[in-house]
PDB file with SEQRES, HELIX, SHEET and CRYST1 records, atoms N, CA, C and O in Angstrom:
SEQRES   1 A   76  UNK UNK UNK UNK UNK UNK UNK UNK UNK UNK UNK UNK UNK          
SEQRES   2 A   76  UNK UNK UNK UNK UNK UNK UNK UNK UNK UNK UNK UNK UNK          
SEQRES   3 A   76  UNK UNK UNK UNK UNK UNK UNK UNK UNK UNK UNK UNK UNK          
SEQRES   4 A   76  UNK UNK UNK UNK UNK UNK UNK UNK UNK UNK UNK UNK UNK          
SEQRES   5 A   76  UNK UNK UNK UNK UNK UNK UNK UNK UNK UNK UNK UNK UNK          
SEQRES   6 A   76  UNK UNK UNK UNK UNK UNK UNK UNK UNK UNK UNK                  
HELIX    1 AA1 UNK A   67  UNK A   70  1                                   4    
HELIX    2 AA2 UNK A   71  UNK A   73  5                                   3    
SHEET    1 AA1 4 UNK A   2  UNK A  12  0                                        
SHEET    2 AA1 4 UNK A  18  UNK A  27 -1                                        
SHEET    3 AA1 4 UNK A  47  UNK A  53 -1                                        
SHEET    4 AA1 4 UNK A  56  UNK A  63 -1                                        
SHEET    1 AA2 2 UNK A  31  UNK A  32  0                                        
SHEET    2 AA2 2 UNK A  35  UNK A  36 -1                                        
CRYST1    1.000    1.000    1.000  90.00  90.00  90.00 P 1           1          
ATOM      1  N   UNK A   1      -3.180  -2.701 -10.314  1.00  0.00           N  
ATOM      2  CA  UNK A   1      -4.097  -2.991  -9.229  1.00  0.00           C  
ATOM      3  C   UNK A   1      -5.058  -1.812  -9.077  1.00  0.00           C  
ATOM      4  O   UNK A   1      -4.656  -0.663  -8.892  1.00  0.00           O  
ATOM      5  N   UNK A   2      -6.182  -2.107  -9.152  1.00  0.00           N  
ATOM      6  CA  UNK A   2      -7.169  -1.234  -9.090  1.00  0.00           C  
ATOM      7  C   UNK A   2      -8.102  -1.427  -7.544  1.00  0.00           C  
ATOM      8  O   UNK A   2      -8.624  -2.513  -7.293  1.00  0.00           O  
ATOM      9  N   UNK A   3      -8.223  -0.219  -6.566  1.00  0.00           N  
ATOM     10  CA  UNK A   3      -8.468   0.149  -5.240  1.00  0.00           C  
ATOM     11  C   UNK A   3      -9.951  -0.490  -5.280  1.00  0.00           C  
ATOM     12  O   UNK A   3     -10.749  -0.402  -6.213  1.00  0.00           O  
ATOM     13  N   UNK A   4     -10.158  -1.246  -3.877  1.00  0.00           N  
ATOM     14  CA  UNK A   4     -11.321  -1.745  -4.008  1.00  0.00           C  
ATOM     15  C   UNK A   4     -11.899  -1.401  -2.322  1.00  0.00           C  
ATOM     16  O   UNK A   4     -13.027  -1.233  -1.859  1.00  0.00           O  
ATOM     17  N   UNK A   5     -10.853  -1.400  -1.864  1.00  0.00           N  
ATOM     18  CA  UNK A   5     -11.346  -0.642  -0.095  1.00  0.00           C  
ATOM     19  C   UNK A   5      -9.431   0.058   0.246  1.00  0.00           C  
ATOM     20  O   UNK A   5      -8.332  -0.359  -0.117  1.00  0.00           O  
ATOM     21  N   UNK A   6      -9.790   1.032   0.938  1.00  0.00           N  
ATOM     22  CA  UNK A   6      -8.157   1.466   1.294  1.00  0.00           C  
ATOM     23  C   UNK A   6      -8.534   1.646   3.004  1.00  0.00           C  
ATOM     24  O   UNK A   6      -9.555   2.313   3.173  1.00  0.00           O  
ATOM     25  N   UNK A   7      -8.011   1.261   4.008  1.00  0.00           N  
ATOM     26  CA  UNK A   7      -8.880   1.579   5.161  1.00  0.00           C  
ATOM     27  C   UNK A   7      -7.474   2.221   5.867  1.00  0.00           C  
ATOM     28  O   UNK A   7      -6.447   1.543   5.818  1.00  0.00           O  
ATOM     29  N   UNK A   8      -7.464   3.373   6.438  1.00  0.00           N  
ATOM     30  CA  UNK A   8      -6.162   3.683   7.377  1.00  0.00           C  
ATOM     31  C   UNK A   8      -6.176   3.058   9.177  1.00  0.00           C  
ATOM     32  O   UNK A   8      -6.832   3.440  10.146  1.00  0.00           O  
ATOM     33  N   UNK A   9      -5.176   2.002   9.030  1.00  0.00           N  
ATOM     34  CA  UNK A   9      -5.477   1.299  10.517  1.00  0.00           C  
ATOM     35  C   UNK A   9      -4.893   2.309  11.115  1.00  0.00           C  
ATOM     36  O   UNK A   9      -5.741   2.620  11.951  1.00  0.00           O  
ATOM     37  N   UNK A  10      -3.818   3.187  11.275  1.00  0.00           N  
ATOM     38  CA  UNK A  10      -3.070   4.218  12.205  1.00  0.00           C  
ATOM     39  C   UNK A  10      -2.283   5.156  11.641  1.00  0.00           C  
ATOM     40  O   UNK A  10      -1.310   4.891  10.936  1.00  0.00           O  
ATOM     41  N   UNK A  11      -2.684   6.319  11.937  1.00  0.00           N  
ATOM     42  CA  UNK A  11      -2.060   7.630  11.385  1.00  0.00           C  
ATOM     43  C   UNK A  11      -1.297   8.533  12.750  1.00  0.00           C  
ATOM     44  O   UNK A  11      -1.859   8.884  13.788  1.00  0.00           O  
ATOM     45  N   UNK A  12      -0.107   8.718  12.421  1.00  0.00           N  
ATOM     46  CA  UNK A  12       0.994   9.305  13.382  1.00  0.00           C  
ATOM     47  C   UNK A  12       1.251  11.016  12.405  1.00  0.00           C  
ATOM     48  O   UNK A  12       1.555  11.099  11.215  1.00  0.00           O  
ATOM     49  N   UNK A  13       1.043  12.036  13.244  1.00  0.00           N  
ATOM     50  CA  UNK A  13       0.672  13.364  12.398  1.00  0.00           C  
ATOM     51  C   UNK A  13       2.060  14.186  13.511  1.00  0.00           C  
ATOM     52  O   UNK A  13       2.574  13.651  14.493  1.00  0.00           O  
ATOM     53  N   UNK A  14       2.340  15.392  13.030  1.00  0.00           N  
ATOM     54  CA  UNK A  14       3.444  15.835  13.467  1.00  0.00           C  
ATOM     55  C   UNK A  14       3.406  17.071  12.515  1.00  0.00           C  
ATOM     56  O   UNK A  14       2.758  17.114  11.469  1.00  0.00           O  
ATOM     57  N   UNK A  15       4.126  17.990  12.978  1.00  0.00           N  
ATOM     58  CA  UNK A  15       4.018  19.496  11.757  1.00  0.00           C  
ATOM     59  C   UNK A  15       4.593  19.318  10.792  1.00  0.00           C  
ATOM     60  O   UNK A  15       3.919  19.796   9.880  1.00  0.00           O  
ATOM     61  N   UNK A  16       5.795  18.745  10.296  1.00  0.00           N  
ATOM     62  CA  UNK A  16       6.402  18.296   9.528  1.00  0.00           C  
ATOM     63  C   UNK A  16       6.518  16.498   9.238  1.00  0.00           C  
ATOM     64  O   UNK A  16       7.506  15.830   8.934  1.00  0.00           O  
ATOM     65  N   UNK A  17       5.680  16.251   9.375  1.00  0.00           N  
ATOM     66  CA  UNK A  17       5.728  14.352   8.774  1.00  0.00           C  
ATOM     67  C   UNK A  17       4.471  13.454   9.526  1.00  0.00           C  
ATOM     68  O   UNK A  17       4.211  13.381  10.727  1.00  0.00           O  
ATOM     69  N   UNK A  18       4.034  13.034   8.774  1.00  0.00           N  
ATOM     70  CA  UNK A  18       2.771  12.071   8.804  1.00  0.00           C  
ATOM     71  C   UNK A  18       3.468  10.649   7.989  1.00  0.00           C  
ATOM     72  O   UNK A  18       4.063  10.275   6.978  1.00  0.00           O  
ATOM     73  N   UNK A  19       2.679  10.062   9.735  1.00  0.00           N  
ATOM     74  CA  UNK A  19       2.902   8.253   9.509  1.00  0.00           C  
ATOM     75  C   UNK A  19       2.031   7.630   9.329  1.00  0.00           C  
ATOM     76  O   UNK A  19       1.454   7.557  10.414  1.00  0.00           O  
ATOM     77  N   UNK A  20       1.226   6.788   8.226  1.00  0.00           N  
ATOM     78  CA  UNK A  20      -0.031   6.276   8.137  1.00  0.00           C  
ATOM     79  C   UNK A  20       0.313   4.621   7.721  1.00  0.00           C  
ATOM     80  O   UNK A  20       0.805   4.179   6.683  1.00  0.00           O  
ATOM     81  N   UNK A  21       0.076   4.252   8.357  1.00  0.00           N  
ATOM     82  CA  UNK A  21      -0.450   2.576   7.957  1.00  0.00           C  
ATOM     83  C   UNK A  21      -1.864   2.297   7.427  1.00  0.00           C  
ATOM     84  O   UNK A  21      -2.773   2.656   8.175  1.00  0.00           O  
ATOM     85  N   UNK A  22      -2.207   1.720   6.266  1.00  0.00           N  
ATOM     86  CA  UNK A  22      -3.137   1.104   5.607  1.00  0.00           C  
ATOM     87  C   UNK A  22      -3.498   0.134   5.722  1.00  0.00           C  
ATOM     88  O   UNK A  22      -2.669  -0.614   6.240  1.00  0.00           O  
ATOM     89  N   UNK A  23      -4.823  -0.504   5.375  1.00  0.00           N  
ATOM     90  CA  UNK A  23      -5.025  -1.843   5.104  1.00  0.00           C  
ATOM     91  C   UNK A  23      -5.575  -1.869   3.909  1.00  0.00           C  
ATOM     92  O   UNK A  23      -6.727  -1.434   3.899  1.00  0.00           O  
ATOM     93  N   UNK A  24      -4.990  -2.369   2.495  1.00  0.00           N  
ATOM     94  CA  UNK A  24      -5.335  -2.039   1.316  1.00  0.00           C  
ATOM     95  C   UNK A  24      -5.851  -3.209   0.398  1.00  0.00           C  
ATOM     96  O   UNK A  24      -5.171  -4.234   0.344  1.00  0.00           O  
ATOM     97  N   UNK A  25      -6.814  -3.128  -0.202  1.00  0.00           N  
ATOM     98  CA  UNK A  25      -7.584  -4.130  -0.936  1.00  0.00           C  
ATOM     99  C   UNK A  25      -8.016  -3.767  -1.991  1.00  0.00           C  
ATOM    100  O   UNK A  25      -9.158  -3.316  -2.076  1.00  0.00           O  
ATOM    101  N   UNK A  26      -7.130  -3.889  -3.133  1.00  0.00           N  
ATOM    102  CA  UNK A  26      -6.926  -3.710  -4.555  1.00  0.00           C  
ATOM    103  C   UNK A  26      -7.661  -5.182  -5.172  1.00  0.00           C  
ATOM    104  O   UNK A  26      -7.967  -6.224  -4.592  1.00  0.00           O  
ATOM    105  N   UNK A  27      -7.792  -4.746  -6.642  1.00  0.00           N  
ATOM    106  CA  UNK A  27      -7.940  -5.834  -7.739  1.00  0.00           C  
ATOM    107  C   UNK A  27      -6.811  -6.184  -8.230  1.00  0.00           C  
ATOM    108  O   UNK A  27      -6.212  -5.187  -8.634  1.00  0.00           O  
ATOM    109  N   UNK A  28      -6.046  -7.458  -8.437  1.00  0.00           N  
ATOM    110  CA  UNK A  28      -5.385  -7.453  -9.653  1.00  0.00           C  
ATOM    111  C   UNK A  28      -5.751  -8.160 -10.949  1.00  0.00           C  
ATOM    112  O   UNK A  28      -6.056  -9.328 -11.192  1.00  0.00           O  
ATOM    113  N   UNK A  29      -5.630  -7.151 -11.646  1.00  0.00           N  
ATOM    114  CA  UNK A  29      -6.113  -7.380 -12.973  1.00  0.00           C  
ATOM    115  C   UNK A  29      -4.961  -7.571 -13.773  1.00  0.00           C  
ATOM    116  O   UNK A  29      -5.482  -7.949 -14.823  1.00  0.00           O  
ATOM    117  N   UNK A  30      -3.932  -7.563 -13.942  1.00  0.00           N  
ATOM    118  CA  UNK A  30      -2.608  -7.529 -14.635  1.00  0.00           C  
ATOM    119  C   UNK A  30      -1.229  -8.692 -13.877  1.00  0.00           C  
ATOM    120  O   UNK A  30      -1.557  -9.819 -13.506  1.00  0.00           O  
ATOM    121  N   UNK A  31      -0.645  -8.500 -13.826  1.00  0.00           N  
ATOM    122  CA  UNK A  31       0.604  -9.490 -13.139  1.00  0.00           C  
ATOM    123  C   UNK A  31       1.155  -7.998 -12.045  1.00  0.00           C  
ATOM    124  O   UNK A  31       1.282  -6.776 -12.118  1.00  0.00           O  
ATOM    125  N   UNK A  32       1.394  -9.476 -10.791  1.00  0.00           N  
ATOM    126  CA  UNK A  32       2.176  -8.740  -9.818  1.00  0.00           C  
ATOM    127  C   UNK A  32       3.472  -9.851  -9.596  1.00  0.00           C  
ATOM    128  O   UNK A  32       3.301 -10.985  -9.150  1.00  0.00           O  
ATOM    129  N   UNK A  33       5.236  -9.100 -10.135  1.00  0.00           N  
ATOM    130  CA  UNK A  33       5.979  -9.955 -10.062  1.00  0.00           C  
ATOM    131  C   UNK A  33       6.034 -10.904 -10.305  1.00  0.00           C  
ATOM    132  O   UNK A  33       6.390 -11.904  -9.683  1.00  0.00           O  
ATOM    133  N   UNK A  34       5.415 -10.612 -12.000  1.00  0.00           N  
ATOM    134  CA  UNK A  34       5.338 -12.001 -12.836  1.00  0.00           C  
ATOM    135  C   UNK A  34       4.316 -12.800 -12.163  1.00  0.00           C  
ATOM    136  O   UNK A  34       4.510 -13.892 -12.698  1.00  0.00           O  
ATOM    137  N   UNK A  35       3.062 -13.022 -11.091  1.00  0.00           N  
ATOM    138  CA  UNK A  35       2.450 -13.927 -10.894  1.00  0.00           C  
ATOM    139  C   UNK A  35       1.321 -13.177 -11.641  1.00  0.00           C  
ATOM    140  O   UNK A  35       1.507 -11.965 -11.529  1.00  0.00           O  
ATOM    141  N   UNK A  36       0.124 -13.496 -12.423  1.00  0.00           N  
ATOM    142  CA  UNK A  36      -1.364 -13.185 -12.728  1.00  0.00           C  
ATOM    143  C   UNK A  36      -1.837 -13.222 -12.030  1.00  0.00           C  
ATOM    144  O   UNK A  36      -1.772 -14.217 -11.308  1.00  0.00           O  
ATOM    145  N   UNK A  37      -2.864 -11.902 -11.662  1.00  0.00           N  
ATOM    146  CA  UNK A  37      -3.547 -11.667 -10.920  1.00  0.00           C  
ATOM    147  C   UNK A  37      -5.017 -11.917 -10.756  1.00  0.00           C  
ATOM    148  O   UNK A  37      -5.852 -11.776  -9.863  1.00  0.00           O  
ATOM    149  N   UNK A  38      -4.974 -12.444 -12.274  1.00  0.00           N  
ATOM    150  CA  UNK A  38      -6.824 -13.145 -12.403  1.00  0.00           C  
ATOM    151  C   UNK A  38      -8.004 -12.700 -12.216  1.00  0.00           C  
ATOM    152  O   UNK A  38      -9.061 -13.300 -12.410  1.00  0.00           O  
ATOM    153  N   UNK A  39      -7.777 -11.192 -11.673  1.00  0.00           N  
ATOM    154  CA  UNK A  39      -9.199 -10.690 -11.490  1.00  0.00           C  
ATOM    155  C   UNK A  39      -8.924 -10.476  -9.880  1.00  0.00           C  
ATOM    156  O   UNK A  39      -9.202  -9.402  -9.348  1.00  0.00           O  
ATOM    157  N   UNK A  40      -8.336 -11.616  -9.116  1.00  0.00           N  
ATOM    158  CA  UNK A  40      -8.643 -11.508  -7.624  1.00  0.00           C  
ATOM    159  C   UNK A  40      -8.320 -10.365  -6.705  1.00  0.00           C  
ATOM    160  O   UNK A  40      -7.171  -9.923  -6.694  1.00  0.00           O  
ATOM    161  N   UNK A  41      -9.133  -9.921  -6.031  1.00  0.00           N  
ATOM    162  CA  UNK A  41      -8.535  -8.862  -4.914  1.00  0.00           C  
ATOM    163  C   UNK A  41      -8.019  -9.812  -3.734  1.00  0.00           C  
ATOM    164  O   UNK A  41      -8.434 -10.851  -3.222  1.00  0.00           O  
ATOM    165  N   UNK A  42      -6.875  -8.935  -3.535  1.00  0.00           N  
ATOM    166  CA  UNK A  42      -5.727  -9.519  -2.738  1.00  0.00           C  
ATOM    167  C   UNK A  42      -5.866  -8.259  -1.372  1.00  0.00           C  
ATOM    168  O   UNK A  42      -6.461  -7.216  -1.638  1.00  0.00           O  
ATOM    169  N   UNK A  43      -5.334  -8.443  -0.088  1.00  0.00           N  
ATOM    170  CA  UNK A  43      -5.482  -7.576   0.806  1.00  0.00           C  
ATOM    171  C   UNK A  43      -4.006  -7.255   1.729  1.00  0.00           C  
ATOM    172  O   UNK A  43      -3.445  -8.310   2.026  1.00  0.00           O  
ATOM    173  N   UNK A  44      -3.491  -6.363   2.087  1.00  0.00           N  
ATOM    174  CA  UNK A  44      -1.964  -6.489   2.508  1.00  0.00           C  
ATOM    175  C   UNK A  44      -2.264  -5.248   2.982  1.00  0.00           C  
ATOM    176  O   UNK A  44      -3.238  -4.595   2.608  1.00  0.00           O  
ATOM    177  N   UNK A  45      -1.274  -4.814   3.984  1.00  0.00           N  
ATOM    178  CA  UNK A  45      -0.584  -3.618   4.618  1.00  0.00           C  
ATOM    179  C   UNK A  45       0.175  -2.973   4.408  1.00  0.00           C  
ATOM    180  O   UNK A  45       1.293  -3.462   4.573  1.00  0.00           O  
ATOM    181  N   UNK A  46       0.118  -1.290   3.853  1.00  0.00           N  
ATOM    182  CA  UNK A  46       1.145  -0.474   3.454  1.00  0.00           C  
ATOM    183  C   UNK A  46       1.398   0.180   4.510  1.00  0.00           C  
ATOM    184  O   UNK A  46       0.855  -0.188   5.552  1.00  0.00           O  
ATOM    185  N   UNK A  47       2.285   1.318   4.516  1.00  0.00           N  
ATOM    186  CA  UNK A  47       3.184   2.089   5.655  1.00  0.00           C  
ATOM    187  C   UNK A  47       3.601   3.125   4.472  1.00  0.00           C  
ATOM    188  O   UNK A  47       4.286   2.774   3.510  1.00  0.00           O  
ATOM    189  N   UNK A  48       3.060   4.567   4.676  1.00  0.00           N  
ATOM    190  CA  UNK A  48       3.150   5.624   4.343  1.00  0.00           C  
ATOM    191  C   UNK A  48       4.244   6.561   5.163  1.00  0.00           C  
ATOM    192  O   UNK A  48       3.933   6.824   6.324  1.00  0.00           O  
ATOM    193  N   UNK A  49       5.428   7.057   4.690  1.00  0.00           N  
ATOM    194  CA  UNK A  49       5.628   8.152   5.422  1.00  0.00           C  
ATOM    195  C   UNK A  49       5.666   9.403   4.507  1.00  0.00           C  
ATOM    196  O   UNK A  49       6.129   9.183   3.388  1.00  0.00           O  
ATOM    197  N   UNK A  50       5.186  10.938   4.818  1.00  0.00           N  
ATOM    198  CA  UNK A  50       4.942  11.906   3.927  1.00  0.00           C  
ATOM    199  C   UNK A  50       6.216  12.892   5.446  1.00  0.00           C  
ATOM    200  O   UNK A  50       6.272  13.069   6.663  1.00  0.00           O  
ATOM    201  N   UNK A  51       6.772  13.134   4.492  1.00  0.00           N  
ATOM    202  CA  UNK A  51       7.627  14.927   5.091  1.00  0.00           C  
ATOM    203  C   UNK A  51       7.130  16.222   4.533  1.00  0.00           C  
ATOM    204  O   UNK A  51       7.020  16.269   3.308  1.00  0.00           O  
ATOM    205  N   UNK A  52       6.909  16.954   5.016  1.00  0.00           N  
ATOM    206  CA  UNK A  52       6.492  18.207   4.945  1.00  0.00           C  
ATOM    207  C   UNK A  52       7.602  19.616   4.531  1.00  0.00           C  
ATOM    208  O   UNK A  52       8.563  19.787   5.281  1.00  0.00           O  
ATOM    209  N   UNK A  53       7.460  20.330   3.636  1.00  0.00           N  
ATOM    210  CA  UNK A  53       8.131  21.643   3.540  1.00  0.00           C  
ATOM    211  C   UNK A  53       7.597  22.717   2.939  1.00  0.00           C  
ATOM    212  O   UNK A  53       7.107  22.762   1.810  1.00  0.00           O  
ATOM    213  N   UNK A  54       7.712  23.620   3.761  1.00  0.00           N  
ATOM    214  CA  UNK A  54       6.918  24.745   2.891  1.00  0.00           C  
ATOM    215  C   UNK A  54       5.365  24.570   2.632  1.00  0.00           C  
ATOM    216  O   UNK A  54       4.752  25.115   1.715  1.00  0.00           O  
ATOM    217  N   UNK A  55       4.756  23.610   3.713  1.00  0.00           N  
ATOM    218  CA  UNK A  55       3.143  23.610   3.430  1.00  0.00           C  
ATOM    219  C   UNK A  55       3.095  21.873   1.820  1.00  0.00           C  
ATOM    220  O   UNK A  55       2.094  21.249   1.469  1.00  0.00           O  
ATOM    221  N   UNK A  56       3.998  21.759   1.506  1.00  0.00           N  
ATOM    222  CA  UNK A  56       4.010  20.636   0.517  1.00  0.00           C  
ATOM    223  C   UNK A  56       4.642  19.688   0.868  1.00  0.00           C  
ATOM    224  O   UNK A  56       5.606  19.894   1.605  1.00  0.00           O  
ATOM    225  N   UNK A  57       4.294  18.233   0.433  1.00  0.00           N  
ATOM    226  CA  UNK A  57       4.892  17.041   0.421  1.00  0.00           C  
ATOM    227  C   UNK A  57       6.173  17.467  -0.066  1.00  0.00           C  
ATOM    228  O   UNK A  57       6.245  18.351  -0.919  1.00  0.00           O  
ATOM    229  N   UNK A  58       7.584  16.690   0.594  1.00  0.00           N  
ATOM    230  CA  UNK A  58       8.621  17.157  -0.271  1.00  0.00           C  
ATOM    231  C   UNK A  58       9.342  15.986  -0.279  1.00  0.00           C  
ATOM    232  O   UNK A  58      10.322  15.963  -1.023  1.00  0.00           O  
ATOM    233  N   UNK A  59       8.991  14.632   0.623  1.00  0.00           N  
ATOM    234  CA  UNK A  59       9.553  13.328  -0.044  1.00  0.00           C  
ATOM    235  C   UNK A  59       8.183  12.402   0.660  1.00  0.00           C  
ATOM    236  O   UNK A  59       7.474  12.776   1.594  1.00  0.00           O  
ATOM    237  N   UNK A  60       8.109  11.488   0.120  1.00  0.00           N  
ATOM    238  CA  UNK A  60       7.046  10.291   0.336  1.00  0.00           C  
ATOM    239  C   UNK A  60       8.022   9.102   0.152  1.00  0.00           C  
ATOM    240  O   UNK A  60       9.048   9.167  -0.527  1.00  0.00           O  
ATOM    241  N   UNK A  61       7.585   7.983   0.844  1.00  0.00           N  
ATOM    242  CA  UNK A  61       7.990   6.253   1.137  1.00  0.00           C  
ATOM    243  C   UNK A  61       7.063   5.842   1.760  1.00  0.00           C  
ATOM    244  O   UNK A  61       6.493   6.101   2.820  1.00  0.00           O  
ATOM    245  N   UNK A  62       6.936   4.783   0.514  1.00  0.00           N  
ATOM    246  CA  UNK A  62       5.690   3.929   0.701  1.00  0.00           C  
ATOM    247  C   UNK A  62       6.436   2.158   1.223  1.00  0.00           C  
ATOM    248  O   UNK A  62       7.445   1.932   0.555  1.00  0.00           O  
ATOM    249  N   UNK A  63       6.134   1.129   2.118  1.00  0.00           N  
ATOM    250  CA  UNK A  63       6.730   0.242   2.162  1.00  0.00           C  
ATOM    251  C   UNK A  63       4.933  -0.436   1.992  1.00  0.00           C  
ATOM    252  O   UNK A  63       3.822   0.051   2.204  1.00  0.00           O  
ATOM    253  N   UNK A  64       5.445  -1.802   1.496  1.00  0.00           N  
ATOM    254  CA  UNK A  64       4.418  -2.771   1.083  1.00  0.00           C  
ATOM    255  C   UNK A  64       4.640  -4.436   1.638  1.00  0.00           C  
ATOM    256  O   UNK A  64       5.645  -5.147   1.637  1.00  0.00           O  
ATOM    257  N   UNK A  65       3.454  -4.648   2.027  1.00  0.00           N  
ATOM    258  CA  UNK A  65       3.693  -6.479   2.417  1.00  0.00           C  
ATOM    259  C   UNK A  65       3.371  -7.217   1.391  1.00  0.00           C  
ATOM    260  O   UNK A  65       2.298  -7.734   1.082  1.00  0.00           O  
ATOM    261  N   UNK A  66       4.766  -7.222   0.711  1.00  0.00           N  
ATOM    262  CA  UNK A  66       4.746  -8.081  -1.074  1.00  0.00           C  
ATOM    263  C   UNK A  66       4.606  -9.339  -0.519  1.00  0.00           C  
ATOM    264  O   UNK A  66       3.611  -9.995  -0.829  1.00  0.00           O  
ATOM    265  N   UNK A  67       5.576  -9.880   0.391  1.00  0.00           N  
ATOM    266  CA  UNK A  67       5.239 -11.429   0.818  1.00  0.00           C  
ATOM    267  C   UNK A  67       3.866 -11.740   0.628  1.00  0.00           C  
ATOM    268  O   UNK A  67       3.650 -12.755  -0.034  1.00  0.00           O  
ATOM    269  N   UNK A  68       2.665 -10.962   1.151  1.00  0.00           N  
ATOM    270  CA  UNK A  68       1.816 -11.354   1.425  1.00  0.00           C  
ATOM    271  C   UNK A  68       1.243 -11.294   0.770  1.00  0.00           C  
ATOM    272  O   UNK A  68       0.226 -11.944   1.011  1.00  0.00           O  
ATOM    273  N   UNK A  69       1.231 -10.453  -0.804  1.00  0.00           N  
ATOM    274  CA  UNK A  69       0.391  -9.937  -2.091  1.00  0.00           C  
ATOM    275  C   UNK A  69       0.994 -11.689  -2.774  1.00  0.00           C  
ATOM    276  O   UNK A  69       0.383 -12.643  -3.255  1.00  0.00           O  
ATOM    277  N   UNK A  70       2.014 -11.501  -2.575  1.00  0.00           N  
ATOM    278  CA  UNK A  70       3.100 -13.354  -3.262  1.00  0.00           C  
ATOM    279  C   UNK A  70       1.991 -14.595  -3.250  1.00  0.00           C  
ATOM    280  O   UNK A  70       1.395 -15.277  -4.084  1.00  0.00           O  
ATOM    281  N   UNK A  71       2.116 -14.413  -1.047  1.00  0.00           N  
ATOM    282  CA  UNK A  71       1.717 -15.802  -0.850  1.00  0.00           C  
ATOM    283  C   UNK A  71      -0.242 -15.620  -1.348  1.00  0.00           C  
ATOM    284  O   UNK A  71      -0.935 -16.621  -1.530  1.00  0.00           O  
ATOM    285  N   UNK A  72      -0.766 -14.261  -1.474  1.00  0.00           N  
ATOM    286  CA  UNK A  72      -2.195 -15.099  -2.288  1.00  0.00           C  
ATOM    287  C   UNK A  72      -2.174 -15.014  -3.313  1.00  0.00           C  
ATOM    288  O   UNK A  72      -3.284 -15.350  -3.725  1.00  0.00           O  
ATOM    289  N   UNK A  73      -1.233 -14.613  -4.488  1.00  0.00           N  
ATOM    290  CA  UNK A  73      -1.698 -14.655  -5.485  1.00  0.00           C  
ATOM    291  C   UNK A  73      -0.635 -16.120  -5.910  1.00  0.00           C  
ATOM    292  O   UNK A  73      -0.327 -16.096  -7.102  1.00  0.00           O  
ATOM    293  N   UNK A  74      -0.297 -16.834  -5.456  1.00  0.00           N  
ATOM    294  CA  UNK A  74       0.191 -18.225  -5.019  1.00  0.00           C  
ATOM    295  C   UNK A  74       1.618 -18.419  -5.440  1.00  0.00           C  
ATOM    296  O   UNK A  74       1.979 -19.577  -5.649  1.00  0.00           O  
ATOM    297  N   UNK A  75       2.635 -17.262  -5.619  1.00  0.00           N  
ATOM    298  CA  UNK A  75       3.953 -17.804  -5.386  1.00  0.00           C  
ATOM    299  C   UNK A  75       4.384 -17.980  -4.436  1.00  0.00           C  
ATOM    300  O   UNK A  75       5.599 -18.032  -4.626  1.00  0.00           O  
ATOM    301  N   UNK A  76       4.047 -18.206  -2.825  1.00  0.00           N  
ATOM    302  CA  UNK A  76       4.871 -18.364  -1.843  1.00  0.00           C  
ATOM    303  C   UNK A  76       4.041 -20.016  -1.092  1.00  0.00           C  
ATOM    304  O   UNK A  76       4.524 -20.550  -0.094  1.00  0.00           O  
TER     305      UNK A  76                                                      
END                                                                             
């Protein structure tokens, strides 16, 4: 999937850990979970969390609304 708009709907900041929610609008050009992606940009909501140590990222989790990448690229 190649980035076609990334927009941050809400960012939660803290000295040690940042919470960001996205609204992300990729291409897919390849298969997502076995469905083809045909070219179409698809649009869904991620949820970022980043922890902090020592001034560096020291774990990241990303969660994704696959249902919703599913139901347009038409398995659901």
């Amino acid at each position: 999937m190649r980035t076609e708009q990334l927009v941050e709907v809400r960012g939660l900041y803290a000295e040690d850990v940042c919470v960001v929610e996205h609204e992300w609008r990729p291409r897919s050009s390849g298969s997502f979970a076995g469905l083809p992606g045909r070219g179409r940009t698809v649009r869904f909501r991620m949820l970022h969390v980043f922890e902090f140590r020592d001034g560096l990222i020291s774990r990241e989790n990303v969660w994704m609304d696959t249902a919703t990448v599913l139901a347009q690229l038409g398995g659901c």
